[in-house]
C-alpha positions as CSV (number, residue, x, y, z in Angstrom):
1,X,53.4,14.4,-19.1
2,X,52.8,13.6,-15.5
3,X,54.0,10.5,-14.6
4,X,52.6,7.9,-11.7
5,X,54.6,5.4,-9.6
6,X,53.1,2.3,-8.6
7,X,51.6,3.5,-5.7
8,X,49.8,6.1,-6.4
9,X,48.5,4.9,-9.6
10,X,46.8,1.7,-7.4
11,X,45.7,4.0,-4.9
12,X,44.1,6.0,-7.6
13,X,42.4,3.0,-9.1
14,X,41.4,1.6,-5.4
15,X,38.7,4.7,-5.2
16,X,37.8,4.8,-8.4
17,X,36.2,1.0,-7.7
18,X,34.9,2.6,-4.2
19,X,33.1,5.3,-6.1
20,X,31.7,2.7,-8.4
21,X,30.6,0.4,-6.1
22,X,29.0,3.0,-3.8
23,X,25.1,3.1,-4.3
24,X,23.8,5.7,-6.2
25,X,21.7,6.9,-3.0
26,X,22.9,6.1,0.2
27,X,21.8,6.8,3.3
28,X,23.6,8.5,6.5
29,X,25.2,5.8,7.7
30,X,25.6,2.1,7.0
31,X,24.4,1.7,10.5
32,X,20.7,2.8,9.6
33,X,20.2,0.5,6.3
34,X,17.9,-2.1,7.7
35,X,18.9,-5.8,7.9
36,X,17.6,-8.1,5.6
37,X,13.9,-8.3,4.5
38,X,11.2,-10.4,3.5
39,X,8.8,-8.9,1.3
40,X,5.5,-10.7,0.3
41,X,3.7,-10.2,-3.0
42,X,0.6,-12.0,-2.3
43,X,0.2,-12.9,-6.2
44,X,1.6,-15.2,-9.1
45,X,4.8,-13.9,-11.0
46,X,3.9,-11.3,-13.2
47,X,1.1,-9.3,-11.9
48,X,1.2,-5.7,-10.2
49,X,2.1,-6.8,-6.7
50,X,5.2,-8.8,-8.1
51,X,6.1,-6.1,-10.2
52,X,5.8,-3.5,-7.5
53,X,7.8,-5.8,-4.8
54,X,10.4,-6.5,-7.0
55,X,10.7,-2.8,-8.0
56,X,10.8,-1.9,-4.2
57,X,13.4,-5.0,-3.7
58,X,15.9,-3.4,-6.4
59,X,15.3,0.1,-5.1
60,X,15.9,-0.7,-1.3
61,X,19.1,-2.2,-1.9
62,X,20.2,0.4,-4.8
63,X,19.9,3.0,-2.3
64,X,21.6,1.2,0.8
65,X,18.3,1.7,3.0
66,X,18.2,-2.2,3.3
67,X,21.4,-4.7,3.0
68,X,18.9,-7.4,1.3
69,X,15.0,-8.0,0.2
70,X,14.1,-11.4,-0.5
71,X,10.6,-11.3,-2.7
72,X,7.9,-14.2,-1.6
73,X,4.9,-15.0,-3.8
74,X,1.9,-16.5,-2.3
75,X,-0.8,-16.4,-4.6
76,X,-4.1,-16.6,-4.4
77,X,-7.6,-15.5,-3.7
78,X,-7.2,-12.2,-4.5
79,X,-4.4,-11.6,-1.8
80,X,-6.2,-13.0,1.4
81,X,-4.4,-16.4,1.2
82,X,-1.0,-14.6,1.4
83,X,-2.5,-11.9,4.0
84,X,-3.9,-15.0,6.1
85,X,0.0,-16.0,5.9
86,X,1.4,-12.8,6.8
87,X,-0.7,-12.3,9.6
88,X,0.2,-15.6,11.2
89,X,4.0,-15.4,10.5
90,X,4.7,-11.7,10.8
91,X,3.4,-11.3,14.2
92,X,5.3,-8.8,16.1
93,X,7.9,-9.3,13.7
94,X,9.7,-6.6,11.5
95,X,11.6,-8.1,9.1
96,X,8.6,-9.3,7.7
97,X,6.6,-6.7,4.6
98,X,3.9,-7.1,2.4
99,X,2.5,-5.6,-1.0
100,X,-1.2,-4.9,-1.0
101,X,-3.7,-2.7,-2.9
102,X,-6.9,-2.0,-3.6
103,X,-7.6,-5.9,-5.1
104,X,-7.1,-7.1,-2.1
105,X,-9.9,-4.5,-0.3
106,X,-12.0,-5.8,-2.3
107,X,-11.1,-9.6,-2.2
108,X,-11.4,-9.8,1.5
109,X,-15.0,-8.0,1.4
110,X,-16.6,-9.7,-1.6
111,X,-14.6,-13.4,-0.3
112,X,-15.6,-12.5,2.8
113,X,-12.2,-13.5,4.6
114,X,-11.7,-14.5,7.9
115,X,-8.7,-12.1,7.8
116,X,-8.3,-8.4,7.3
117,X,-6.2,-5.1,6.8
118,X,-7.2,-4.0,10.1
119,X,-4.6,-6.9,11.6
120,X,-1.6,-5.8,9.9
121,X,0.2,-2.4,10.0
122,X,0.0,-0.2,7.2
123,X,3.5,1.6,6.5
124,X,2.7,3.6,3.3
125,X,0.7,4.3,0.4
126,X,2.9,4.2,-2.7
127,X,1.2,4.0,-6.4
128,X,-2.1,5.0,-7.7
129,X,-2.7,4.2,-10.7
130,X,-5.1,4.4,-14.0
131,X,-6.3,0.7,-15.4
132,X,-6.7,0.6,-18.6
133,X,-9.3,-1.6,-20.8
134,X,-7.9,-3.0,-23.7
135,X,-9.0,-5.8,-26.5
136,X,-6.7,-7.9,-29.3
137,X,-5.4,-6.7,-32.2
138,X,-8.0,-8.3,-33.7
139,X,-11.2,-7.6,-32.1
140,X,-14.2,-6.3,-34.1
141,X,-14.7,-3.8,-30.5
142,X,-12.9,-1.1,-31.9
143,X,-14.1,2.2,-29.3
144,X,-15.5,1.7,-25.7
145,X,-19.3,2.6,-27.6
146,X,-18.8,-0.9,-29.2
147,X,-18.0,-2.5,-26.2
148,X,-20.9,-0.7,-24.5
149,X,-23.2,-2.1,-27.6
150,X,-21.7,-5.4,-26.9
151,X,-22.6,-5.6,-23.3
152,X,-26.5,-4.3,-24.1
153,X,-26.6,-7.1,-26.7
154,X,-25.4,-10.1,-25.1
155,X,-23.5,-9.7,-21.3
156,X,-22.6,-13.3,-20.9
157,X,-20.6,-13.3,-24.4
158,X,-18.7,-10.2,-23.5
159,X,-16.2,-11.8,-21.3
160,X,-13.0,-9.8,-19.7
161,X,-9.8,-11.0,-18.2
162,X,-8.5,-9.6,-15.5
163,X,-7.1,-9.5,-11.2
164,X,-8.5,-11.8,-9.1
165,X,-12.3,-11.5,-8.5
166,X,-13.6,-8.8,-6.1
167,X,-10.3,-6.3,-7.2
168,X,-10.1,-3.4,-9.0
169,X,-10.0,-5.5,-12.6
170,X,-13.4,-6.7,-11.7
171,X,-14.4,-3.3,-9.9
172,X,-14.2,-1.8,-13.2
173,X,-15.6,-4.3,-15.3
174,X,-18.4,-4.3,-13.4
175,X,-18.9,-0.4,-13.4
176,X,-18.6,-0.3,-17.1
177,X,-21.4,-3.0,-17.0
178,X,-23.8,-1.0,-15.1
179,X,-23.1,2.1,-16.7
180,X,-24.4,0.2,-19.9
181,X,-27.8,-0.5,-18.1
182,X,-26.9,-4.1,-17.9
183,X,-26.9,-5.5,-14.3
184,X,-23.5,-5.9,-12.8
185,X,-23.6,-9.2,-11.4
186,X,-24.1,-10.6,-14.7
187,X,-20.8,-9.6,-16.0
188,X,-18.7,-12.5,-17.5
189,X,-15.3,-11.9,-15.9
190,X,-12.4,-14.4,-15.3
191,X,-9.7,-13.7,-12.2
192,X,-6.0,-14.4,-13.2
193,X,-3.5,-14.6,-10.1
194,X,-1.1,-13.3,-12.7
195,X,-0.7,-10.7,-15.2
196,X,1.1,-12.7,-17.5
197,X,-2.1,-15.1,-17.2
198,X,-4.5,-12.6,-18.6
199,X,-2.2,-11.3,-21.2
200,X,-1.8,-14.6,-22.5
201,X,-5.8,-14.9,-22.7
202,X,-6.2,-11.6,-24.3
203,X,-3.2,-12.1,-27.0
204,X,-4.5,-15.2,-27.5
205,X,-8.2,-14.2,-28.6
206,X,-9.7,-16.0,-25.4
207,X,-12.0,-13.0,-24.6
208,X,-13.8,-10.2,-25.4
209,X,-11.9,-7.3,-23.3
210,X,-9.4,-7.1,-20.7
211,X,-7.9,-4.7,-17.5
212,X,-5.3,-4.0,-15.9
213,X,-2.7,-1.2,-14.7
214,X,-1.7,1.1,-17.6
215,X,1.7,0.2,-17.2
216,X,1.3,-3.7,-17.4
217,X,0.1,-3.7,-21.1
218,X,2.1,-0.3,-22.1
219,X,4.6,-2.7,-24.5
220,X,1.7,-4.9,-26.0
221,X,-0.4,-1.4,-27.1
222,X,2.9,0.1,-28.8
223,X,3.6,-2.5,-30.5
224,X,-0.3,-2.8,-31.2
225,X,-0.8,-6.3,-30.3
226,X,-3.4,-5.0,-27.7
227,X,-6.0,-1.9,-28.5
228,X,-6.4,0.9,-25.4
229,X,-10.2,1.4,-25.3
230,X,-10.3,4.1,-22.1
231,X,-8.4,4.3,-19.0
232,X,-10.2,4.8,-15.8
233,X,-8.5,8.0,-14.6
234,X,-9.9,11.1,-13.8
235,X,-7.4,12.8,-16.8
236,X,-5.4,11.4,-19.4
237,X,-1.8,9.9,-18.4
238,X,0.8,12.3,-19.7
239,X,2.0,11.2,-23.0
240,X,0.1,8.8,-23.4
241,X,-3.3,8.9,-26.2
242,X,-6.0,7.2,-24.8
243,X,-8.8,8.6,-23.9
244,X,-10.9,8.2,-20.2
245,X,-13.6,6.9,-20.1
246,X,-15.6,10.4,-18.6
247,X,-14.3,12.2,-21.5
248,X,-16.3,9.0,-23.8
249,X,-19.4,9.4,-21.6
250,X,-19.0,7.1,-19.7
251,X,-19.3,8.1,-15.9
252,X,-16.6,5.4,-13.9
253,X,-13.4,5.9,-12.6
254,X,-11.1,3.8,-10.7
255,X,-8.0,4.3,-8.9
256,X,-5.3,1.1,-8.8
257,X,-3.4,2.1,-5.7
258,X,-0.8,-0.1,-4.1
259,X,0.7,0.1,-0.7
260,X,3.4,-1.5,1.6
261,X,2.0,-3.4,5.4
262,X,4.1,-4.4,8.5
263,X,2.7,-7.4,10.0
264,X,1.1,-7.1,13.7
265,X,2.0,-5.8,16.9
266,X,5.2,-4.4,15.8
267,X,7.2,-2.0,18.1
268,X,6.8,1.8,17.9
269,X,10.6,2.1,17.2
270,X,10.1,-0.7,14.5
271,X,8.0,1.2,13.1
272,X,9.6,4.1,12.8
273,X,12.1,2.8,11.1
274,X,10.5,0.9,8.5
275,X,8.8,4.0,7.8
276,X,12.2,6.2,7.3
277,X,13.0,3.6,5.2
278,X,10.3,3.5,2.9
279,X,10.0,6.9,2.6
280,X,13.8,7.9,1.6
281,X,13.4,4.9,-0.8
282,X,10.1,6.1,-2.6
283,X,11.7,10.0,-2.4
284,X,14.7,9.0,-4.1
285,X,15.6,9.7,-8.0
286,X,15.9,5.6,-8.5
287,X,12.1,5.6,-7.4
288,X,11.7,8.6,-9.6
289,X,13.8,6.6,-12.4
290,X,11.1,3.9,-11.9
291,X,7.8,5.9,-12.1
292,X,8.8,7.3,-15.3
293,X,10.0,4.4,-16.9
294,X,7.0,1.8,-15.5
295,X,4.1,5.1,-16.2
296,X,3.3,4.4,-12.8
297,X,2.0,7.9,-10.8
298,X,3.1,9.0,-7.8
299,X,0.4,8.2,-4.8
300,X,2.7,8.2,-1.7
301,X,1.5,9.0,1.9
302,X,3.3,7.8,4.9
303,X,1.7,5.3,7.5
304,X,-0.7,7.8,9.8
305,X,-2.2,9.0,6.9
306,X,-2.3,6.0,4.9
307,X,-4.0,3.9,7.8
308,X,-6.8,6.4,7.4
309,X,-7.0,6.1,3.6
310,X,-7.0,2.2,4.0
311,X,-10.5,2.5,6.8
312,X,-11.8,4.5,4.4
313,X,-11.2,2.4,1.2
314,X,-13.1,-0.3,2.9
315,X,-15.9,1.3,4.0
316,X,-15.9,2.9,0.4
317,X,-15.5,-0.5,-2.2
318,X,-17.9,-2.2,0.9
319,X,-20.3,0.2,-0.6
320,X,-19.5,-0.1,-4.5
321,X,-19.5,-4.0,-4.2
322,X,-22.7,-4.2,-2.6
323,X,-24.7,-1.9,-5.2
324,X,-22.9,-4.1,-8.2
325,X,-23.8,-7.7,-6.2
326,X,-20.4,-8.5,-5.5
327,X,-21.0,-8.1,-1.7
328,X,-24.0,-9.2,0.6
C-alpha cells in the first residue's frame, strides 16, 4: 500500500478543494469576469422576466464571466415603469442591465409611453418562446374548438389571465379572439405583473382561460392541475403533446422572445464587453443545462443583429395592435 506523509496528503487535499471550488465554466482569465452587476427584471416575482434574470444571475456567476449579479424587480405597466427607471439611472452607465421582451413592445405602444427601446442599448436576443393557453382542471373548455364556441357565444364571460396588457399574453388572446370572428377589442383579459398572480387565478377557477410561456405552467399540466389547449408555435415543442394552434385550424402564432439591454450612451469598449460576456454565458453547457431543464428554446443573436430585430418588432406588433384595437 502506498503510504502518504503529512504533507503531501494536505497538499493533495488543498487541490482537490481548488478543483471543486473552480466554476464549472470559466473564462480566460479572472481579469475578464466583469465586476459586479445590476440586473433589472422590470416585473413582480415570478413572472418570465424574473425567471429569466435570475436564470442569467446564477449562470453569470457559475461561469466566472461576472464576480456578482444582484436581480432588481420593478414592476409594473407592462415593463415601461422599470424601463422609465433604467433609462434615467443607467445612463452611460455599464454596470447597469435589464430583461425585456416582446411584452414590453407592446406595453410601450398600446400605453403609449413616454419612454422607449430606442433609448437603451440592446446587448442580445436570448429566448423565444411558444405560450401556451391553458384552463383548470376543471373547466368544461375541454379543446381550443370549445373555447372558440365560448368566445362566439358570449366574449365578455370568456375571460383569460395573463402578462401585463398590451404583451404577448394579451397579443394572443386577442388573436384567438379575432380568429373566432369576434372583435378583438372586446376580449375580457386581466394583466398580472406576476406569473404566480395568474396561476393563482387560473388554479383557483377565477377565469375562463389563461397564457403564458410553456415553461411557466410545465409543472401544473403534469401534474394536471392546468389543461394545455394549443401552444402558439409554428411546431410542436419537442416532447412535449400539445398540439398548435395552426395544426387545430386556427391561423395565430406568437413568438415570446426575451432579450438583455444596456442602458444609454454606453462606451464602445463597454459594450464590447458586456457583449463577450453574454454571449460565452448563453454558449455555455450551464445555459444549455437551463434550456433543457426550463423547455425554453434557443433564440440568441448578438447586439448588431438583435438591434435590428428589436426596430422591426415594433414596427411589426405597432401593426398587429392597431388591427385588434389595442393601438390608436
Amino acid at each position: 500500500m502506498t503510504r502518504f506523509n503529512r504533507r503531501s496528503l494536505l497538499t493533495a487535499l488543498s487541490a482537490l478543494a481548488l478543483v471543486a471550488a473552480a466554476p464549472l465554466s470559466a473564462p480566460a482569465s479572472a481579469q475578464d469576469a466583469l465586476p459586479e452587476l445590476k440586473l433589472m427584471a422590470p416585473a413582480g416575482a415570478g413572472g418570465g422576466w424574473d425567471t429569466a434574470a435570475r436564470t442569467l444571475q446564477e449562470v453569470m456567476t457559475q461561469t466566472g464571466v461576472a464576480r456578482s449579479v444582484q436581480v432588481i424587480n420593478v414592476p409594473g405597466a407592462g415593463g415601461t415603469v422599470g424601463l422609465a427607471q433604467f433609462v434615467g439611472q443607467a445612463d452611460g452607465d455599464p454596470s447597469q442591465l435589464m430583461v425585456g421582451g416582446i411584452t414590453m413592445v407592446g406595453a410601450i405602444i398600446s400605453n403609449k409611453a413616454p419612454v422607449s427601446l430606442d433609448q437603451v442599448t440592446p446587448l442580445a436576443r436570448l429566448t423565444g418562446d411558444p405560450l401556451v393557453i391553458v384552463v383548470p382542471k376543471d373547466s368544461p373548455l375541454k379543446t381550443i374548438d370549445d373555447l372558440i364556441a365560448a368566445l362566439k357565444a358570449d366574449v365578455a364571460s370568456t375571460t383569460w389571465a395573463g402578462g401585463s396588457a398590451g404583451g404577448a399574453d394579451h397579443i394572443l388572446a386577442a388573436l384567438v379572439t379575432k380568429a373566432a370572428g369576434v372583435d378583438p377589442a372586446k376580449v375580457n383579459y386581466v394583466a398580472f405583473s406576476g406569473g404566480g398572480e395568474a396561476l393563482a387565478a387560473m388554479l383557483g377557477g377565477r377565469v375562463s382561460a389563461g397564457v403564458s410561456g410553456y415553461g411557466e405552467f410545465e409543472s401544473q399540466i403534469e401534474t394536471g392541475e392546468l389543461r394545455a389547449l394549443a401552444l402558439s408555435s409554428p411546431e410542436r415543442l419537442a416532447g412535449v403533446d400539445v398540439p398548435t394552434l395552426k395544426e387545430q385550424g386556427v391561423d395565430v402564432e406568437v413568438v415570446n422572445w426575451r432579450g438583455l439591454f444596456a442602458g444609454p450612451n454606453i462606451a464602445d469598449e463597454d459594450k464590447a464587453k458586456l457583449s463577450a460576456a453574454v454571449e460565452t454565458t448563453v454558449k455555455s453547457p450551464e445555459w444549455a443545462e437551463v434550456l433543457k431543464a426550463r423547455g425554453w428554446t434557443d433564440y440568441y443573436a448578438p447586439a448588431d443583429e438583435f438591434a435590428a430585430f428589436v426596430s422591426s418588432e415594433n414596427a411589426r406588433l405597432g401593426e398587429i395592435l392597431k388591427s385588434i384595437g389595442l393601438a390608436d
